[in-house]
BAKOLKOL-536187 format. One record per residue: z, y, x of N, C-alpha, C in turn; residue number from 1. Coordinates in Angstrom, 3 decimals, m for minus. Layout:
<recs>
{rec {Z,Y,X},{Z,Y,X},{Z,Y,X},NUM}
...
</recs>
This chain:
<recs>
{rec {4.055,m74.203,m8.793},{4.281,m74.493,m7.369},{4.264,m75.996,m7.149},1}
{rec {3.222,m76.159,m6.229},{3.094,m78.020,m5.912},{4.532,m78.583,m5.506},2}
{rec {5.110,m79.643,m6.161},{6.422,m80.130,m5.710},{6.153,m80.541,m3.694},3}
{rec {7.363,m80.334,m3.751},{7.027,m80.697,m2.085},{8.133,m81.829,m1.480},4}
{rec {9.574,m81.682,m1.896},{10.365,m82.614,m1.882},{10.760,m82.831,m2.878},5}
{rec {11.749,m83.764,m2.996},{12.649,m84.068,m4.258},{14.139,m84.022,m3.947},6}
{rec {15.206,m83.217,m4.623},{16.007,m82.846,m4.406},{17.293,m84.222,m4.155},7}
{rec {16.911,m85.441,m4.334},{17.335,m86.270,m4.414},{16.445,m87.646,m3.549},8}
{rec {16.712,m87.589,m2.307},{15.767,m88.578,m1.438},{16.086,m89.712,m1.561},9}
{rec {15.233,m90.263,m1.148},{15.046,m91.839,m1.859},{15.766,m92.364,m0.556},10}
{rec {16.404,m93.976,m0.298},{16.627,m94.439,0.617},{15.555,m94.927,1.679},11}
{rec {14.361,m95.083,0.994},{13.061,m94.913,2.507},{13.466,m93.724,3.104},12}
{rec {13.525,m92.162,2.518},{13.364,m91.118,3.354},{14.408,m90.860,3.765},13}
{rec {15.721,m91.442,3.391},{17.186,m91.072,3.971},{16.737,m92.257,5.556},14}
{rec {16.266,m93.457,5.418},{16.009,m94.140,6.876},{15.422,m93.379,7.850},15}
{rec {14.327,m93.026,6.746},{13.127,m92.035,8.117},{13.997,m91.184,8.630},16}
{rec {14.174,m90.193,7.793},{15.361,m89.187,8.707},{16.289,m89.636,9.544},17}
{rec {16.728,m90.691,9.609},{17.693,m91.081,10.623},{17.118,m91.372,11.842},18}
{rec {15.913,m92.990,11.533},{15.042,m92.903,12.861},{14.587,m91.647,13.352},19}
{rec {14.389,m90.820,12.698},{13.583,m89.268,13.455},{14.570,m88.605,13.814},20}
{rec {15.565,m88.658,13.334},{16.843,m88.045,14.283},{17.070,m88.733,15.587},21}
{rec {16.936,m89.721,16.006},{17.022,m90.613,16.836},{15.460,m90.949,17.998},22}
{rec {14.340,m89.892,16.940},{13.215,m89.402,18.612},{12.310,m90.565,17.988},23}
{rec {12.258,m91.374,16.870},{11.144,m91.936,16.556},{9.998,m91.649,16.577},24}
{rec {8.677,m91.694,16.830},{7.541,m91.113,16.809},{6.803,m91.768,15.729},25}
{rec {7.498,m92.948,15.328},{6.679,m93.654,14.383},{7.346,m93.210,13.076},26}
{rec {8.591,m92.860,12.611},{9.225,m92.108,11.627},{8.659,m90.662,11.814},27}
{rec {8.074,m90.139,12.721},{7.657,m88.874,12.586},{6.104,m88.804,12.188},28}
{rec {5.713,m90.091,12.295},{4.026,m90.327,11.490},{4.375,m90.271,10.378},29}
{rec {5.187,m91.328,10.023},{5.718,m91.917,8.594},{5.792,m90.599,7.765},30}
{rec {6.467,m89.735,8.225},{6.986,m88.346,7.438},{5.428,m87.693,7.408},31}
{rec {5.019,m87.342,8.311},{3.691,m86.562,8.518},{2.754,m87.244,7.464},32}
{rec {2.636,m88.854,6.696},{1.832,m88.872,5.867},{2.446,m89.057,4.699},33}
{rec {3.489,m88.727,4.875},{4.179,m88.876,3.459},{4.151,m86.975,2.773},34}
{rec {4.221,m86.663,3.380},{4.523,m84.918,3.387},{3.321,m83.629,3.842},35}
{rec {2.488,m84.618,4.146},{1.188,m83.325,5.116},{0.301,m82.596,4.205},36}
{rec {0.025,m83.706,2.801},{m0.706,m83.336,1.866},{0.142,m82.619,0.928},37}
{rec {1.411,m82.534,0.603},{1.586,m81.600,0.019},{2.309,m80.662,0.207},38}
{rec {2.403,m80.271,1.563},{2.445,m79.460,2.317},{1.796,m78.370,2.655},39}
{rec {0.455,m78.840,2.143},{m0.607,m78.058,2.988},{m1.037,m77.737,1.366},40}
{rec {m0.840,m78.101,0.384},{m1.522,m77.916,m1.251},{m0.159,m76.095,m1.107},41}
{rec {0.982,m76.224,m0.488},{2.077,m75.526,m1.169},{1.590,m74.285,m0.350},42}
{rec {1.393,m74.605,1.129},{0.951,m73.184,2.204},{m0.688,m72.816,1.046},43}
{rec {m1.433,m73.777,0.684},{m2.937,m73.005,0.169},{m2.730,m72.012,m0.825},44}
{rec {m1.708,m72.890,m1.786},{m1.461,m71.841,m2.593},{m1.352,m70.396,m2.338},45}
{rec {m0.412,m69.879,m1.308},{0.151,m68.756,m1.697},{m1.301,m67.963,m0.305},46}
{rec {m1.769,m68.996,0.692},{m2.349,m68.020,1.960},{m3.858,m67.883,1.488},47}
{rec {m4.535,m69.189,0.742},{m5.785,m69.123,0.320},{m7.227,m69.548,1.249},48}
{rec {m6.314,m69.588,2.359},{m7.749,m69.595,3.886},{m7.414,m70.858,4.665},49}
{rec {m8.092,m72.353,4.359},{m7.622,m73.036,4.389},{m7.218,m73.069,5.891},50}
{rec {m8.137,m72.771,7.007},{m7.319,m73.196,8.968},{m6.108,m72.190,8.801},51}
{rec {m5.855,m71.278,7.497},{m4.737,m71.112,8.191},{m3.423,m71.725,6.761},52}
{rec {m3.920,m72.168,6.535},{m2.868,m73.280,5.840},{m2.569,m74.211,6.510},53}
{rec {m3.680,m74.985,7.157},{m3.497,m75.907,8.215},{m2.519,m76.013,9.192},54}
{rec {m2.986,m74.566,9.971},{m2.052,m74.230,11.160},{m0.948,m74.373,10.981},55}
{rec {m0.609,m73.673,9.382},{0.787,m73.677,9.104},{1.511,m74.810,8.849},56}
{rec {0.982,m75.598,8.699},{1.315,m77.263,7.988},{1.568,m77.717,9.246},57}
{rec {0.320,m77.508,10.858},{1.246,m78.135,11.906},{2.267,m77.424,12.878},58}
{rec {2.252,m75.701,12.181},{3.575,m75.556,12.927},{4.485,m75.953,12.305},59}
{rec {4.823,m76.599,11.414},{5.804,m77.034,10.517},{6.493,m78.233,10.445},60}
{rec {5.511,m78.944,11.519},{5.830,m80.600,11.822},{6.299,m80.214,13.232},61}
{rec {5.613,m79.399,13.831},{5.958,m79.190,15.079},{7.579,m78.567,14.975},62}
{rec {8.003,m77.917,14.456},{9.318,m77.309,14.133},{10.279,m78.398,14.040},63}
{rec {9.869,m78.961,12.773},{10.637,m80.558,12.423},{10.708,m81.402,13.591},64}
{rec {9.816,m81.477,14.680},{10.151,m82.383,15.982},{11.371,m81.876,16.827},65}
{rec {10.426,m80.422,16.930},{12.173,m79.850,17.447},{12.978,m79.778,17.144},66}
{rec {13.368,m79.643,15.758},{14.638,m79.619,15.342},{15.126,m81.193,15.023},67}
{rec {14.467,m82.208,15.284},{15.158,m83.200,14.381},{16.530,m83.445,14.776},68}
{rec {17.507,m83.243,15.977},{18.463,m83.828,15.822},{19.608,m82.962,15.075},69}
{rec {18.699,m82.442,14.252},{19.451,m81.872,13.520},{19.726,m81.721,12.113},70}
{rec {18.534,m83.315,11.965},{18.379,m83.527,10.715},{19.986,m84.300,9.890},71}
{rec {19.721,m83.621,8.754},{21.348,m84.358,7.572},{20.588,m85.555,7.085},72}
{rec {20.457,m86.545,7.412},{19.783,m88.281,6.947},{20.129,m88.086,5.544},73}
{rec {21.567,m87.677,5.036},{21.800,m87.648,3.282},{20.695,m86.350,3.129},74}
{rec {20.306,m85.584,3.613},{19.506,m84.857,2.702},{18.216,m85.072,2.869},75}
{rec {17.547,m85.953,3.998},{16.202,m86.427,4.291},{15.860,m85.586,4.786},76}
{rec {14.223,m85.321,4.670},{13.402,m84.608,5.610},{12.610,m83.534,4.581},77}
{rec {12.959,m83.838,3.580},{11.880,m83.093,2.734},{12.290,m81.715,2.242},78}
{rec {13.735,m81.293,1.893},{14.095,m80.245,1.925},{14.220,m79.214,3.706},79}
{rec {14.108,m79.825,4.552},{14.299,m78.858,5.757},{12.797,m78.645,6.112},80}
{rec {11.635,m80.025,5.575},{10.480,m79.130,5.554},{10.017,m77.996,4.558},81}
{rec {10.817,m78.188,3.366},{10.253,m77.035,2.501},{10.524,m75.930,3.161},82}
{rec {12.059,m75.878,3.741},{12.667,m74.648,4.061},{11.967,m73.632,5.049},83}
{rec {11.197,m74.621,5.990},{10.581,m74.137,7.459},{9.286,m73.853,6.271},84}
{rec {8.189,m74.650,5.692},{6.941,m74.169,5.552},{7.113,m72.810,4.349},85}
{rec {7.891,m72.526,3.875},{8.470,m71.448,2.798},{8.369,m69.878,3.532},86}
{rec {9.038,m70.995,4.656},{8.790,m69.108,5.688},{7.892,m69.057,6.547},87}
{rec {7.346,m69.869,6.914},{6.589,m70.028,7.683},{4.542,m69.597,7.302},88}
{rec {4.825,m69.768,5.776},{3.598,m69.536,5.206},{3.833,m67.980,4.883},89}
{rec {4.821,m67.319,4.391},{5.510,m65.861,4.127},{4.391,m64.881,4.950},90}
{rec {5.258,m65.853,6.588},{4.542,m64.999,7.789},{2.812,m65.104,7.991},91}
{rec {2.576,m66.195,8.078},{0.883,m66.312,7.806},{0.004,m65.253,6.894},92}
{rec {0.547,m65.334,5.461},{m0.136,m64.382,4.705},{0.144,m62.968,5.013},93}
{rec {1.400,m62.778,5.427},{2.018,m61.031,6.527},{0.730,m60.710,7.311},94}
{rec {0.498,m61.965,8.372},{m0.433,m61.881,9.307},{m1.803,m61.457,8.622},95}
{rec {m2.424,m62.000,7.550},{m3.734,m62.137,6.936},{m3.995,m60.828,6.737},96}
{rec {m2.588,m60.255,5.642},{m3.216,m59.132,5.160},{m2.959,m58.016,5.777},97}
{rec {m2.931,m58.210,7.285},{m2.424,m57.150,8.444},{m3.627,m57.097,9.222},98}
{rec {m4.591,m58.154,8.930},{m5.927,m58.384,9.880},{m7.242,m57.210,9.136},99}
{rec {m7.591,m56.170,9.984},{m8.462,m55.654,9.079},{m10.384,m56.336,9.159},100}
{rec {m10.182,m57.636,9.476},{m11.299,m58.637,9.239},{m11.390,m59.004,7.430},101}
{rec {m9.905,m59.351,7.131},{m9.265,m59.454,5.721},{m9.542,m58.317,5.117},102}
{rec {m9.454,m57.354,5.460},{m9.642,m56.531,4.650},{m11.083,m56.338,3.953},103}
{rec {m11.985,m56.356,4.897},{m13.286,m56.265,4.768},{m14.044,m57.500,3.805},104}
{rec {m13.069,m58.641,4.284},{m13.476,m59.827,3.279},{m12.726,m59.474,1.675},105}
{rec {m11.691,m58.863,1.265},{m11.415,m58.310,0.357},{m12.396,m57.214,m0.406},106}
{rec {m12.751,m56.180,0.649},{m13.618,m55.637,m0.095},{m14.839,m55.923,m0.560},107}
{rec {m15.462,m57.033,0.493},{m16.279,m57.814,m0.250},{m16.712,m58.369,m0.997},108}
{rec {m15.380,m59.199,m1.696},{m14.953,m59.590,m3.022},{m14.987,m58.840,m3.998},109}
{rec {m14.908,m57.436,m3.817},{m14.395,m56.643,m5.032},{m15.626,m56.267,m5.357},110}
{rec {m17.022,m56.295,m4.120},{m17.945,m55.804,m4.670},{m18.792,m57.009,m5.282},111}
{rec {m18.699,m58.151,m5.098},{m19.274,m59.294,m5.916},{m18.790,m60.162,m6.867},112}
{rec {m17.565,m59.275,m7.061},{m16.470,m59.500,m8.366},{m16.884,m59.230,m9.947},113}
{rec {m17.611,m60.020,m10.701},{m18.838,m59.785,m11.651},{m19.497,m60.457,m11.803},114}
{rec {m19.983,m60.493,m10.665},{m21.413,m61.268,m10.171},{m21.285,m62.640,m10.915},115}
{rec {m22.762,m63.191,m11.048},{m22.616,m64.795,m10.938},{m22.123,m65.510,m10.132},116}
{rec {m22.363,m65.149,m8.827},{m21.938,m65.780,m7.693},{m20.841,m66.257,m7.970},117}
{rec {m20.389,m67.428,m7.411},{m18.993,m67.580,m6.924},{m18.180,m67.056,m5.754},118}
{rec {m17.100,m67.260,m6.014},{m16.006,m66.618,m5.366},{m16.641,m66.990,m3.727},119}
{rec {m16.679,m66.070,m2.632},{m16.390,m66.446,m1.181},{m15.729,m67.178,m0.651},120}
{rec {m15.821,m68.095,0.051},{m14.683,m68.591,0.772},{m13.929,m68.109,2.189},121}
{rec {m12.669,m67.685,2.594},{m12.886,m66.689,3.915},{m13.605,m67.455,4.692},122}
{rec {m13.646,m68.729,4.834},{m14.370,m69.556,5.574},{m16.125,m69.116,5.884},123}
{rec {m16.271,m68.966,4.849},{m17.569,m68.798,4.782},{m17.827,m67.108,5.059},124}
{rec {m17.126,m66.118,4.565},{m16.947,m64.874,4.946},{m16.943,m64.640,6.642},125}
{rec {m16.137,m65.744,7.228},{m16.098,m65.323,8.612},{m17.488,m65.992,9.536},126}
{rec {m17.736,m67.133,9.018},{m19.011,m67.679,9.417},{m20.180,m66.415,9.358},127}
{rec {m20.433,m65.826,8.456},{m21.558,m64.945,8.105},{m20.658,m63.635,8.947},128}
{rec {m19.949,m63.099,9.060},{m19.341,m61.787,9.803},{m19.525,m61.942,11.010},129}
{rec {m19.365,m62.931,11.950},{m19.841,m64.117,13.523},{m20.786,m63.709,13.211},130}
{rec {m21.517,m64.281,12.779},{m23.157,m64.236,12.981},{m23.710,m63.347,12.780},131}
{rec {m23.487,m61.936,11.953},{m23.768,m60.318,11.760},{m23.424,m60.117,12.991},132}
{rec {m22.306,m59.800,13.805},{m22.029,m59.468,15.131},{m22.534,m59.932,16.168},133}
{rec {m23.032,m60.747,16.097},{m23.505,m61.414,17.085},{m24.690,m61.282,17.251},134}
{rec {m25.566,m60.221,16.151},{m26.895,m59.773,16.507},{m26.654,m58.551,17.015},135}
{rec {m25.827,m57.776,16.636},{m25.512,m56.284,16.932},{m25.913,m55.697,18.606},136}
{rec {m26.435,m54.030,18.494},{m26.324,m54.013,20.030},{m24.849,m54.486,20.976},137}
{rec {m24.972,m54.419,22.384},{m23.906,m54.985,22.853},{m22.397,m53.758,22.380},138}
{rec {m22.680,m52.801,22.589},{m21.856,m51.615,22.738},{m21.304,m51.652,21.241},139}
{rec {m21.835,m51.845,20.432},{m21.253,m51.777,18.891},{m20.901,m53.223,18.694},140}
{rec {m21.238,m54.045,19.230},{m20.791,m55.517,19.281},{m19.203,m55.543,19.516},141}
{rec {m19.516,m54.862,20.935},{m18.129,m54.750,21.177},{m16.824,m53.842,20.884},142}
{rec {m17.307,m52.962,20.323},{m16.271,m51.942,19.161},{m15.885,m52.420,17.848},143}
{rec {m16.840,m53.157,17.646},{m16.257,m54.385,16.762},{m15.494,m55.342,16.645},144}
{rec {m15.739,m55.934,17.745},{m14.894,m56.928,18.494},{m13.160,m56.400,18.240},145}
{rec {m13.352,m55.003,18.945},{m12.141,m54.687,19.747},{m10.918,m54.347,18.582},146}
{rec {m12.059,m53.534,17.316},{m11.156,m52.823,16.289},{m11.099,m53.814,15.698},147}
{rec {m11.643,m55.147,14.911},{m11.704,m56.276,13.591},{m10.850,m56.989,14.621},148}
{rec {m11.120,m57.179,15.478},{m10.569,m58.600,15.786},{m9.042,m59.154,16.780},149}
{rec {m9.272,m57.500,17.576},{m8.236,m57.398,18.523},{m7.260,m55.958,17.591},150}
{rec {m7.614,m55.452,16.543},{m6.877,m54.328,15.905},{m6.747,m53.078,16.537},151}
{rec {m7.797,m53.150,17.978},{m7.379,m51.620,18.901},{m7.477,m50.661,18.427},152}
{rec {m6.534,m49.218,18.077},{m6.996,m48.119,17.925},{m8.343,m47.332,18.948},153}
{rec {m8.760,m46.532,18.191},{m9.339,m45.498,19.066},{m8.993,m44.981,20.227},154}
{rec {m7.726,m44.343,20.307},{m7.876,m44.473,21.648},{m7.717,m45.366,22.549},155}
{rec {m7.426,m46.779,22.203},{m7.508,m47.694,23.086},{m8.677,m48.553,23.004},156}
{rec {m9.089,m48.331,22.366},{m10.314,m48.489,22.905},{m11.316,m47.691,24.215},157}
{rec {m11.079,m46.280,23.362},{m11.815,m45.305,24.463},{m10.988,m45.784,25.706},158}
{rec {m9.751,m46.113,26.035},{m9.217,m46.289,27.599},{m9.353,m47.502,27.886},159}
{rec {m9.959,m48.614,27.424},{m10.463,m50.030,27.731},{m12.334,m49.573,27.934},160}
{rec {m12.884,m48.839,27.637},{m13.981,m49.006,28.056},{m14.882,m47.201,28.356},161}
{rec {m13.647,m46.937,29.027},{m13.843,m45.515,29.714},{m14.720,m44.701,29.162},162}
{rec {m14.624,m44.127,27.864},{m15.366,m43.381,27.179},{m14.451,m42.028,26.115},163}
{rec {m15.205,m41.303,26.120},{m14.209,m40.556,25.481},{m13.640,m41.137,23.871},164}
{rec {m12.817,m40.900,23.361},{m11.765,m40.625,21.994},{m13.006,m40.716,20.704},165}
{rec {m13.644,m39.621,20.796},{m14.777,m39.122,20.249},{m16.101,m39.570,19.857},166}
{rec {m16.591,m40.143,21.026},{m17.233,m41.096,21.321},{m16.972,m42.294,20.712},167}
{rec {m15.999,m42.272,21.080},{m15.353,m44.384,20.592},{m15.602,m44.060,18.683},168}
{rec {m14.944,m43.375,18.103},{m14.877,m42.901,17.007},{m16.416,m42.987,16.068},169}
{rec {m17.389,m42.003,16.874},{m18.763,m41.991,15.936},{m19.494,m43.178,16.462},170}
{rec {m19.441,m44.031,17.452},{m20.193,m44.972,17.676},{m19.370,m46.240,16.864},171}
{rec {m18.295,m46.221,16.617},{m17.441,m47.153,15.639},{m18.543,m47.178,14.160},172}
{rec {m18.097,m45.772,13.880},{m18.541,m45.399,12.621},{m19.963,m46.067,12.521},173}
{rec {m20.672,m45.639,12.952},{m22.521,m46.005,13.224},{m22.425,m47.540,13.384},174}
{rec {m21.784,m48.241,14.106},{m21.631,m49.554,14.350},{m20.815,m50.051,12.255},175}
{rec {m20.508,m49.304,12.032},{m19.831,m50.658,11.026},{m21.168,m50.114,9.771},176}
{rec {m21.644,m48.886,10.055},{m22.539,m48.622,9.175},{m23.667,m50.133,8.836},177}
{rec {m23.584,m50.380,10.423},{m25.083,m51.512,10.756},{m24.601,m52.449,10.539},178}
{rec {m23.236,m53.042,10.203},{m22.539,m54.232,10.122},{m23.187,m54.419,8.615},179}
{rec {m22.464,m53.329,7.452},{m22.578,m53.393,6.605},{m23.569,m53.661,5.857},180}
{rec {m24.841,m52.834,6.453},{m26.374,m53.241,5.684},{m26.904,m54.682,6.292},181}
{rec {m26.285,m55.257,7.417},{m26.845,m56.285,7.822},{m26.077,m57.428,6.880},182}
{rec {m25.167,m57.374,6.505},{m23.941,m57.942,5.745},{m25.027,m58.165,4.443},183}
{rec {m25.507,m57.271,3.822},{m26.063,m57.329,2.462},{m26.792,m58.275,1.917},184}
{rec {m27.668,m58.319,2.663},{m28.515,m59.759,2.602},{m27.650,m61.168,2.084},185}
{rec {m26.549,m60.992,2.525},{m25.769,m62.190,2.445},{m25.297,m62.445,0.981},186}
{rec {m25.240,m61.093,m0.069},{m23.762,m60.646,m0.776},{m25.003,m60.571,m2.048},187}
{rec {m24.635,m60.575,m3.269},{m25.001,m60.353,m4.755},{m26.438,m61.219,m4.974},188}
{rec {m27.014,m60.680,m5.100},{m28.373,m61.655,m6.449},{m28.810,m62.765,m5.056},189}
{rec {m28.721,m62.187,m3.595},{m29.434,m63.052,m2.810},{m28.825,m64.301,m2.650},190}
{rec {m27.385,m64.568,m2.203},{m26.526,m64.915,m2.352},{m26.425,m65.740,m3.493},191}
{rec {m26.835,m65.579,m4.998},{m26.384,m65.966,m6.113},{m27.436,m66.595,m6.152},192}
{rec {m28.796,m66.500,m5.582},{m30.195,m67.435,m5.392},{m30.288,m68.094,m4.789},193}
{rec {m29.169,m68.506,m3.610},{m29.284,m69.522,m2.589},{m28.361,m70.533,m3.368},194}
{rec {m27.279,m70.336,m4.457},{m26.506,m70.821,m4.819},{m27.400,m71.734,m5.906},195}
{rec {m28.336,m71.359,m6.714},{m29.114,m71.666,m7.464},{m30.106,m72.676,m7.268},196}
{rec {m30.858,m72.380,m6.142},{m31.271,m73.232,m5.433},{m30.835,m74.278,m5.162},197}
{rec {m29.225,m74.436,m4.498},{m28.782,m75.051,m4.471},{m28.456,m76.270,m5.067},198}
{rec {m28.124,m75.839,m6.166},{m28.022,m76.566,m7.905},{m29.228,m77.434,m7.916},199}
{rec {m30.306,m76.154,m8.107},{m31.225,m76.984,m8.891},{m31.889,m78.104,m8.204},200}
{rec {m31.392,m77.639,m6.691},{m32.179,m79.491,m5.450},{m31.022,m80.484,m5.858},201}
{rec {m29.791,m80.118,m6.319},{m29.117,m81.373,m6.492},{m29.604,m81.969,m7.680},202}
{rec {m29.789,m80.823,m8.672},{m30.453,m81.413,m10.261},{m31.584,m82.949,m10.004},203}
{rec {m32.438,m82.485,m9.037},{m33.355,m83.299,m8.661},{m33.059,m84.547,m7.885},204}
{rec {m32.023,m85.087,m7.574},{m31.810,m86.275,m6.941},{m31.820,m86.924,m7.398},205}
</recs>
């Protein structure tokens, strides 16, 4: 686990904490570059997807603004940020693996888990999933939309776009069928040839 504070603050960070108890904005930079980078190494660890390590790193400063007058100056700033980004990242990865976008990027993994390829990045997983959808007809575009991205069941879907239960259901189905083969192109030897390519134009510089 990347260290994040030290259980014993130095007298720079016992000052900062005081000015930032006191509404400094320039003690609240001070902290933000003293603390952002390994902050954001401690959320990657455990969430893996870096915008949402990020996010978490600035709800975490954002927390610390609000709370500062409530900072203990003897204990600094670095233990009440561990405390907030500890839980705060908990909930992020809750969120991730509750998204069934994640899921699909998981199973993705499992099927190019072997491979030469390297590992996906979700980054790059969601870039290429955008751009699969975004060729799709409109009607399966948007059952896509509704179930990956907004989590709607079936029937709420069918009552957001006045269609029967049934309906919503086999045109889902047929729609992720077309996701999937359009997806392929992206995933194993083709994938592992663009990577190659890759290489070998840098070989050449």
């Amino acid at each position: 686990m990347p260290t994040v504070y030290s259980s014993e603050p130095s007298e720079t960070e016992r000052q900062l904490a005081v000015l930032l108890k006191g509404g400094s904005v320039k003690a609240f930079e001070a902290v933000y570059r003293r603390y952002s980078g390994r902050l954001y190494a401690y959320c990657f660890e455990a969430i893996r997807v870096r915008q949402e390590a990020e996010e978490v790193v600035h709800d975490v400063f954002m927390a610390l603004w609000n709370r500062r007058e409530s900072i203990d100056p003897e204990m600094g700033v670095g233990a009440l940020l561990y405390d907030i980004a500890r839980k705060r990242r908990i909930d992020a990865f809750r969120r991730l693996l509750n998204s069934p976008v994640y899921e699909d990027y998981v199973e993705i993994q499992n099927t190019i888990a072997g491979d030469d390829a390297p590992p996906m990045e979700y980054e790059e997983f969601m870039l290429m999933f955008r751009k699969v959808i975004s060729g799709l007809p409109e009607r399966m575009r948007s059952l896509i939309i509704l179930s990956k991205f907004e989590g709607m069941t079936n029937g709420e879907m069918a009552a957001r776009l006045g269609i029967a239960e049934k309906t919503v259901r086999n045109q889902l189905s047929l729609a992720l069928k077309l996701l999937k083969s359009r997806l392929r192109p992206y995933l194993g030897d083709e994938r592992h040839q663009d990577d190659v390519s890759g290489n070998n134009q840098n070989t050449h510089i």
